[in-house]
Wavefront OBJ file of the C-alpha trace (Angstrom):
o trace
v -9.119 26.047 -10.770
v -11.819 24.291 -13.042
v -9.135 24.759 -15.998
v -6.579 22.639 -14.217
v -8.897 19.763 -13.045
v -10.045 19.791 -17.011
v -6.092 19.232 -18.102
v -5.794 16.727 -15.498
v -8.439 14.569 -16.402
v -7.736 15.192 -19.738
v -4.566 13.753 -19.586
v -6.050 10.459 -17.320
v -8.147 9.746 -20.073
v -5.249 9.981 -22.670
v -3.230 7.948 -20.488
v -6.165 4.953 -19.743
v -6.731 4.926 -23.697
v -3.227 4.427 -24.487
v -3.215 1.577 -21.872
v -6.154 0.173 -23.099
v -5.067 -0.015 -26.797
v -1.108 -0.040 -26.967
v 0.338 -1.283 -23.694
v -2.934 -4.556 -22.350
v -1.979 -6.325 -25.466
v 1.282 -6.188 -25.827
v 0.943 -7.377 -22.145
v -1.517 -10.081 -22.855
v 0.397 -11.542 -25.493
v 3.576 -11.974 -23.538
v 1.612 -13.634 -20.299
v 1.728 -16.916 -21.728
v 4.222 -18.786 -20.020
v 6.360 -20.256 -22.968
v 6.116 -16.485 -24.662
v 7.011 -14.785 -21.594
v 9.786 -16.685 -20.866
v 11.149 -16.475 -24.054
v 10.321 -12.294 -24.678
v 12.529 -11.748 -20.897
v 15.261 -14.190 -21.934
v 15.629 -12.508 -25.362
v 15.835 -8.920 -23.675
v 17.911 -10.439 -20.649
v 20.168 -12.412 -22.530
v 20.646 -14.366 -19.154
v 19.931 -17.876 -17.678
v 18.287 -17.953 -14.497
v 18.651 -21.208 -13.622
v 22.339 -21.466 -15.028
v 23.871 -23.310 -17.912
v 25.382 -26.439 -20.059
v 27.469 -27.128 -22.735
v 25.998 -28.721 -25.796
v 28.060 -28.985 -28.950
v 30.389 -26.385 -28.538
v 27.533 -24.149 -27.285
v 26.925 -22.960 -24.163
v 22.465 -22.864 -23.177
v 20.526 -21.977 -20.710
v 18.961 -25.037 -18.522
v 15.131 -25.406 -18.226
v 13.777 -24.488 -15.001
v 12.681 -27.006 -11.712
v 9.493 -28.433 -13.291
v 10.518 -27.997 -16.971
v 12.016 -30.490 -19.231
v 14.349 -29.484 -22.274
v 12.312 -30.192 -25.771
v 15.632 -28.213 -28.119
v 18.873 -27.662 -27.343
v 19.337 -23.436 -28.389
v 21.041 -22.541 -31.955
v 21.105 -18.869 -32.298
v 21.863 -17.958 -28.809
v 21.888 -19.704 -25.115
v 18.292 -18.476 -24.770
v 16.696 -19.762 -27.795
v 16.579 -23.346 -26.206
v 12.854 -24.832 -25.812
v 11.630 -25.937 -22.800
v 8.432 -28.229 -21.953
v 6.343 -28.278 -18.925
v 6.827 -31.828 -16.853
v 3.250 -33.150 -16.900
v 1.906 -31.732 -13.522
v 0.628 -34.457 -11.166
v 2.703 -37.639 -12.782
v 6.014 -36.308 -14.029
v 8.614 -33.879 -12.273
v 11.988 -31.987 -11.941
v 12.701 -30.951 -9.005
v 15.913 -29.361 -10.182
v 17.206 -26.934 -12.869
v 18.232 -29.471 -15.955
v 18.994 -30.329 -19.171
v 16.869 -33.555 -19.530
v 14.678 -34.602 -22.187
v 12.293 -36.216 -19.786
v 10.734 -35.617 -16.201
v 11.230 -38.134 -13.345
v 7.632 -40.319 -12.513
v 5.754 -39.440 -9.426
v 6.486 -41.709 -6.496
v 2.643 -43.166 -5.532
v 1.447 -43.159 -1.850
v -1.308 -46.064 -2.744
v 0.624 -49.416 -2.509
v -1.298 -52.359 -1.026
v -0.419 -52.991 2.304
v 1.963 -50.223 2.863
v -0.067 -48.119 5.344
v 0.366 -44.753 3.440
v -1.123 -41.757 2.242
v -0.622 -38.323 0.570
v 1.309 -35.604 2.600
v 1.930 -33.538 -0.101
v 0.727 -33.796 -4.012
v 3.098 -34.512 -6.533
v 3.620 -31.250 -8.610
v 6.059 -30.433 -11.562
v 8.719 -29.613 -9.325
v 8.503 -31.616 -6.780
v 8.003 -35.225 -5.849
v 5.060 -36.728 -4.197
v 5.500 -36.694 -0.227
v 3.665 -39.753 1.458
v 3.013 -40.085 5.181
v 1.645 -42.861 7.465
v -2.006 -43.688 7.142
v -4.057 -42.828 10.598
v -3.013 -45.898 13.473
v 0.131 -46.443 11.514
v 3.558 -45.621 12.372
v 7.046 -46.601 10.483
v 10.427 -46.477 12.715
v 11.935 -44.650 10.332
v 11.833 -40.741 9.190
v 8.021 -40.354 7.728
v 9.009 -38.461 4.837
v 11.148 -41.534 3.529
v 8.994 -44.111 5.398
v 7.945 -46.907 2.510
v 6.043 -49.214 4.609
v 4.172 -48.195 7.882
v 2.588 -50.556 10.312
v -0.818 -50.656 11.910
v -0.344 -49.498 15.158
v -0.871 -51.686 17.869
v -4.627 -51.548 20.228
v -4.204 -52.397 24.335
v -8.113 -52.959 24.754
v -8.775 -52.684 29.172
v -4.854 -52.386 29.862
v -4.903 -48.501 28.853
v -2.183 -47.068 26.995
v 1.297 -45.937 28.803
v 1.978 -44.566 25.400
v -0.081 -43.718 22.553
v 1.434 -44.974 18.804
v 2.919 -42.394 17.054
v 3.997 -41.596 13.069
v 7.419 -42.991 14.315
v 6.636 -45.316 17.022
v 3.908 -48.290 18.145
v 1.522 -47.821 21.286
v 3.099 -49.233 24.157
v 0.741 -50.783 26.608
v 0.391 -51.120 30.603
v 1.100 -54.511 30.717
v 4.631 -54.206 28.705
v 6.394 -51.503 30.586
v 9.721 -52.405 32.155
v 8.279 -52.561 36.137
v 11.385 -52.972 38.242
v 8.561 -55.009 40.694
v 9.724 -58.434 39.059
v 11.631 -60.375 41.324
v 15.723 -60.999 40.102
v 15.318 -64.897 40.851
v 12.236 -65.092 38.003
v 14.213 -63.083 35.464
v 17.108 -65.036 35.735
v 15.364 -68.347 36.068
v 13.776 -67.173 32.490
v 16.645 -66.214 30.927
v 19.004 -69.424 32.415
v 15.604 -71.619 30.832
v 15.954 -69.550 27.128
v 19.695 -69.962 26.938
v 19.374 -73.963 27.387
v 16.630 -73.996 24.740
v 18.246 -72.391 22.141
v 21.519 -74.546 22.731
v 19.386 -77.847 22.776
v 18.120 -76.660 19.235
v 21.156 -75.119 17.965
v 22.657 -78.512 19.141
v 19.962 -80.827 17.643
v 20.090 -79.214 14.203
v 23.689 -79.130 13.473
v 23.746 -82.790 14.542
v 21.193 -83.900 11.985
v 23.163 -81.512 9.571
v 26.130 -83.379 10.445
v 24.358 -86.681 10.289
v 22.435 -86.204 6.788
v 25.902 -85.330 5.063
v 27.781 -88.490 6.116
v 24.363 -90.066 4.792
v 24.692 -88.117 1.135
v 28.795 -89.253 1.814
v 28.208 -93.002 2.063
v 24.287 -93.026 -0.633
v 24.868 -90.113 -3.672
v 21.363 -90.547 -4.478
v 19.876 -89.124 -1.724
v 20.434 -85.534 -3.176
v 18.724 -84.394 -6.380
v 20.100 -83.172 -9.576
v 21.671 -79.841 -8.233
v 23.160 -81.376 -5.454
v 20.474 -80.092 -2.562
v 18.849 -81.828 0.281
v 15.480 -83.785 -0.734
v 13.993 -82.666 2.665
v 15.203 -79.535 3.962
v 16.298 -79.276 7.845
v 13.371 -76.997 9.715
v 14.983 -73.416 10.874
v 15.490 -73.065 14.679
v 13.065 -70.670 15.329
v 10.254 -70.103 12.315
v 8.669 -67.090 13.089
v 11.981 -65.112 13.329
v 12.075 -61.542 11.727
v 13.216 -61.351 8.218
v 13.435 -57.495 8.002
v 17.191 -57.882 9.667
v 17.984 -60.447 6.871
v 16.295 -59.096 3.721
v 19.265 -57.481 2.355
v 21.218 -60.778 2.605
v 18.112 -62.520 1.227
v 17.627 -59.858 -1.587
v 21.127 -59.975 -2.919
v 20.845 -64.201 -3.201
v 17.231 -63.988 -5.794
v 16.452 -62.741 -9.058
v 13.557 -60.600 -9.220
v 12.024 -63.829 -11.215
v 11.962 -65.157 -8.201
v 10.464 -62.539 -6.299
v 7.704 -61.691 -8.785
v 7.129 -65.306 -8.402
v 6.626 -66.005 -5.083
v 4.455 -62.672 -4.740
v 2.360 -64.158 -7.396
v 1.937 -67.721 -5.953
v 1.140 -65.486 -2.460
v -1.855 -63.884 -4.739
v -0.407 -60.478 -4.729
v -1.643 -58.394 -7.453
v 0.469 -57.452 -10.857
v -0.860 -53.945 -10.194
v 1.321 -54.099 -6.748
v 4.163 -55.908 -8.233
v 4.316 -53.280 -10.984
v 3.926 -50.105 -8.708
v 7.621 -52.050 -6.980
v 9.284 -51.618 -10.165
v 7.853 -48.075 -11.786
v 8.994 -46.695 -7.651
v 12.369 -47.479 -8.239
v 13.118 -47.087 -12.459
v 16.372 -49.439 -13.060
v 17.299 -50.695 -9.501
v 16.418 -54.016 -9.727
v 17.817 -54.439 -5.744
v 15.175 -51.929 -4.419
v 12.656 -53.459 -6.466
v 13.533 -56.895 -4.977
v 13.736 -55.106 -1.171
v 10.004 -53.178 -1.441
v 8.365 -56.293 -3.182
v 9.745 -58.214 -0.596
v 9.083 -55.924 2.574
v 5.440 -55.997 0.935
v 5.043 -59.789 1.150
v 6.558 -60.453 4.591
v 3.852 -57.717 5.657
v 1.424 -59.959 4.098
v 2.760 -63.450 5.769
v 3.205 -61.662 9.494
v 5.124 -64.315 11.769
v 4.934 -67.188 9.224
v 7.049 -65.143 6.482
v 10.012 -67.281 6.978
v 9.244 -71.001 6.407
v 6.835 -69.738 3.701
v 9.399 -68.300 1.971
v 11.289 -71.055 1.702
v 8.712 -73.268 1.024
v 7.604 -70.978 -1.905
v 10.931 -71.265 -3.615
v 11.251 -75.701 -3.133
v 7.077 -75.497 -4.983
v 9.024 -73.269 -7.527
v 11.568 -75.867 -8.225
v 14.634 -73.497 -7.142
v 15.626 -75.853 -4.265
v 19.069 -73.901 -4.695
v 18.223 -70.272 -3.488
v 15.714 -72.206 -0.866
v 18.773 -73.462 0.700
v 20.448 -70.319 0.414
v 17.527 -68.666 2.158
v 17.829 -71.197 4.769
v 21.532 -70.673 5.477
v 20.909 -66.775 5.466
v 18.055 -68.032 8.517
v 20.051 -70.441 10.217
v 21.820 -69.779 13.724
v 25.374 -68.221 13.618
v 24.735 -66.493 9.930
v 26.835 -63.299 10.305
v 26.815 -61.650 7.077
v 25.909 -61.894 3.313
v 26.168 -65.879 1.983
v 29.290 -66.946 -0.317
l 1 2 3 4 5 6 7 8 9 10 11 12 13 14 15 16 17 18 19 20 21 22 23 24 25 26 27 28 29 30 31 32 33 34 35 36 37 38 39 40 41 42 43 44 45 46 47 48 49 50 51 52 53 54 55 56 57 58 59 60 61 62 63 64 65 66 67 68 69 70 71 72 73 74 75 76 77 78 79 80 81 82 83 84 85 86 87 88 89 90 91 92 93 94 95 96 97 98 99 100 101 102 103 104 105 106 107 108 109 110 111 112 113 114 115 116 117 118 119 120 121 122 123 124 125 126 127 128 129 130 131 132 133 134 135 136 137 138 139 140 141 142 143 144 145 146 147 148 149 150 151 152 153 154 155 156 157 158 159 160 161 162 163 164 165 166 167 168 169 170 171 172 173 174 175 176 177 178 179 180 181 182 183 184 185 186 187 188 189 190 191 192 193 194 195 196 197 198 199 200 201 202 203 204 205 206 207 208 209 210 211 212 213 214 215 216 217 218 219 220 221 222 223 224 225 226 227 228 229 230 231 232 233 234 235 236 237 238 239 240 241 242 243 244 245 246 247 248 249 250 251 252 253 254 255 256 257 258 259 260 261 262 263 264 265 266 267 268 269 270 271 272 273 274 275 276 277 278 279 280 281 282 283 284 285 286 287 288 289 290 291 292 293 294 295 296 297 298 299 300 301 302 303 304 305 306 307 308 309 310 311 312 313 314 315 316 317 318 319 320 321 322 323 324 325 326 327 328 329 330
């Protein structure tokens, strides 16, 4: 009996020693990532993550966080692939690209958001609303959020969410208002807005039969030296930005968010979030300032492009604004 237990641990300590001086470095050696991946690819002869063509020759693709650094030569594994740089850069993807994509930032000014989930190599940054803020559309893709709205001694009916605003006692639908004052509001609203409506297509009317019968009562590029005031001032924009945003050059964005004292940091962070889409760049920038103007964002607007001398995408701007607009300018 004591002659067997003496083989065994005989052979336990031939086994540990062979371990300890043939297989743990030929183990450490192939733990670092590059190494590893290129000792199982070279026994595999596989790709993982699939394939591409390049020059005839058919290579593996780098991984989701990876970037390619060499295309391969010898065989489709021999390729060289670089780590995206974790916490700016990512690829969330298997690929063949020589660079990583930037990581989307959660810190613009004014935009009410905050990290969900880190950027890492692959995967973008996930923001979220900020505490008391909420966005009306899907979080995840949410780019501005809005501070959620307080009811002070009316209570809350219900409480603001990450997708919609509090609503308060005093603004629920109660069926206890009597028919005759609804409809005496709504009879008083409809001949308002027909008075204006009225008033300002009439001096329309009447300062172009004035340009008609005295030329020099427009400028240089043929728009009105005063401009006609909109119907209603503090109308919401977000409806029109699109039509706004397709009628200015981001000159003329950057501008006016520069002449509103908006930072160059914030007015950079538009352009590095959307890399070569001028249009979103215009949109964000844009959402950002009317965020910053509240109910005033509409005459100011237009009032920042006449101090800017472009009188011409002013009145554009107005015509987008004006009563009856129905889609994108001429």
């Amino acid at each position: 009996m004591a002659t067997g237990s003496t083989k065994f641990s005989a052979r336990v300590i031939v086994a540990v020693l062979f371990f300890l001086h043939v297989l743990l470095p030929a183990f450490c050696a192939s733990t670092q990532p590059k190494g590893l991946l290129k000792i199982l690819r070279y026994k595999r002869q596989d790709c993982a993550d699939g394939t591409y063509e390049h020059e005839g020759r058919t290579c593996c693709l780098c991984a989701p966080g990876q970037r390619l650094e060499n295309h391969c030569i010898n065989n489709r594994a021999d390729g060289k692939c670089e780590l995206c740089e974790d916490g700016r850069t990512y690829n969330s993807q298997a690929n063949s690209q020589e660079t990583c994509l930037p990581c989307t930032s959660c810190s613009q000014l004014n935009a009410g958001l905050e990290v969900d989930e880190p950027c890492t190599t692959a995967r973008n940054t996930k923001c979220r609303c900020q505490k008391n803020h909420y966005s009306s559309n899907d979080t995840q893709k949410a780019e501005i959020c809005h501070r959620c709205k307080t009811c002070g001694s009316a209570g809350h009916k219900e409480i603001c969410t990450a997708t919609s605003d509090t609503v308060c006692n005093d603004e629920s639908n109660e069926v206890d208002n009597s028919v005759g004052k609804a409809v005496g509001i709504a009879i008083g609203v409809i001949v308002a807005v027909t008075l204006v409506v009225f008033l300002v297509f009439w001096r329309k009317i009447r300062q172009r039969w004035e340009r008609s019968q005295d030329p020099s009562k427009t400028d240089g590029n043929g728009a009105d030296e005063e401009m006609l005031p909109l119907a209603d001032p503090h109308m919401n924009l977000l409806p029109h930005l699109p039509d706004i945003v397709n009628v200015l050059t981001w000159k003329d964005v950057q501008g006016i968010a520069l002449r509103s004292e908006m930072t160059v940091a914030t007015i950079d962070s538009c352009k590095e979030d959307h890399p070569g889409n001028t249009y979103e760049q215009k949109l964000k920038l844009l959402k950002m300032w009317m965020e910053m103007q509240g109910r005033d964002a509409p005459m100011k607007l237009i009032k920042k492009l006449q101090q800017s001398k472009n009188k011409e995408a002013a009145q554009k701007v107005r015509d987008i604004l004006s009563p009856g607009n129905t889609g994108n300018p001429a």
